[in-house]
C-alpha positions in Angstrom: 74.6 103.4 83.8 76.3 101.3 80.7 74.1 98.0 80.4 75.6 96.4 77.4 79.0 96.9 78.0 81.0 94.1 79.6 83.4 96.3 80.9 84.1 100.2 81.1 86.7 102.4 81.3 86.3 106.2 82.4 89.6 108.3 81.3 89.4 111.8 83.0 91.9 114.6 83.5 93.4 116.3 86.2 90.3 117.9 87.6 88.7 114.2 88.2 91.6 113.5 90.8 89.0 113.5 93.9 89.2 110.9 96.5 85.5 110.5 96.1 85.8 109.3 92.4 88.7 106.8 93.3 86.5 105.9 96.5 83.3 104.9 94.8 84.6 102.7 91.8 80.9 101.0 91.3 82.0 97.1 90.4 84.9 95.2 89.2 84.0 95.9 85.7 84.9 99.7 85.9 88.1 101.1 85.7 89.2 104.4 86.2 92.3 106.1 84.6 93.0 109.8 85.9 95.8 111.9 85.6 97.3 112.8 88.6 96.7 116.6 90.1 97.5 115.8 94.1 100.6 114.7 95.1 98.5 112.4 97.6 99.7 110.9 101.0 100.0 106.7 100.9 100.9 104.0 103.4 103.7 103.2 101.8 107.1 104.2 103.5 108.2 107.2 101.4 105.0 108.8 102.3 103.5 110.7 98.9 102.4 109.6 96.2 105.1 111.3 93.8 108.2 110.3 95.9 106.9 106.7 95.6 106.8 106.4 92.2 110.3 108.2 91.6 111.9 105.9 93.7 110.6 102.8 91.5 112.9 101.3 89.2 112.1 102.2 85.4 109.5 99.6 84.3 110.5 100.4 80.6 111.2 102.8 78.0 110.0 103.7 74.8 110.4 106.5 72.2 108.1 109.3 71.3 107.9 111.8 68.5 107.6 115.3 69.4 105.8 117.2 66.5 107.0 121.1 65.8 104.9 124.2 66.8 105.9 127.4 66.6 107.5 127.6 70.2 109.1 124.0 70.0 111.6 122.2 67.7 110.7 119.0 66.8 112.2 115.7 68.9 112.5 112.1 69.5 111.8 111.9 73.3 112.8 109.2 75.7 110.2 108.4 77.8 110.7 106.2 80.9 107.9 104.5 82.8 107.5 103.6 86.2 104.0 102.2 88.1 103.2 100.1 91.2 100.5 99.6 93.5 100.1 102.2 96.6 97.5 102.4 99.2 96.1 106.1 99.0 95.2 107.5 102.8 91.8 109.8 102.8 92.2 113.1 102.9 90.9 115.0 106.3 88.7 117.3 103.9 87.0 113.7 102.2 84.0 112.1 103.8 84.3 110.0 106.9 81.9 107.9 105.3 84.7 107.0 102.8 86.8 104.1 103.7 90.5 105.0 105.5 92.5 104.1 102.3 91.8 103.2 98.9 94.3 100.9 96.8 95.0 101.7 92.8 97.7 101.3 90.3 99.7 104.6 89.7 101.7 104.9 86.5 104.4 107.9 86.2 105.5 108.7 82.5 108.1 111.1 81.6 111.2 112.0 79.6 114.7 110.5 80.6 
């Protein structure tokens, strides 16, 4: 697909947050960064994907100006992040052909 590039790195919304997609990363030169739509089930102890993360300890913070539209005064928001490494379990509607668990980084962002 990309023959020049040394490395490439697909960003894709909530509607790209398919077990197939995080399944079928072709090589070690692809990443794939998606925004979360499925509170997915892991290995991990706590079970789902969004319980996981919460129970993290904030990774860092940073600051973020909030611009004003007409339904929203603008704002400095506190933003906290939090991310480890889970082990995603494959959905019973995915292929069988797909392997039992896929491994990825998952990153939660949001105010304080």
């Amino acid at each position: 697909m990309f023959t020049s590039a040394d490395h490439v790195t697909v960003v894709a919304d909530r509607e790209c947050d398919i077990y197939d997609v995080l399944a079928t990363v072709p090589d070690e030169q692809t990443d794939v960064l998606i925004r979360a739509c499925q509170n997915r089930c892991v290995e991990e102890a706590l079970g789902h994907l969004f319980a996981s993360l919460e129970a993290n300890p904030v990774a860092g913070t940073y600051e973020l100006d909030v611009v004003r539209t007409p339904t929203r005064q603008a704002r400095t928001a506190t933003m906290e992040m939090r991310c480890r490494q889970v082990s995603i379990r494959r959905p019973a509607t995915a292929s069988r052909t797909l392997p039992e668990t896929v491994t990825v980084w998952a990153v939660d962002t949001r105010t304080s």
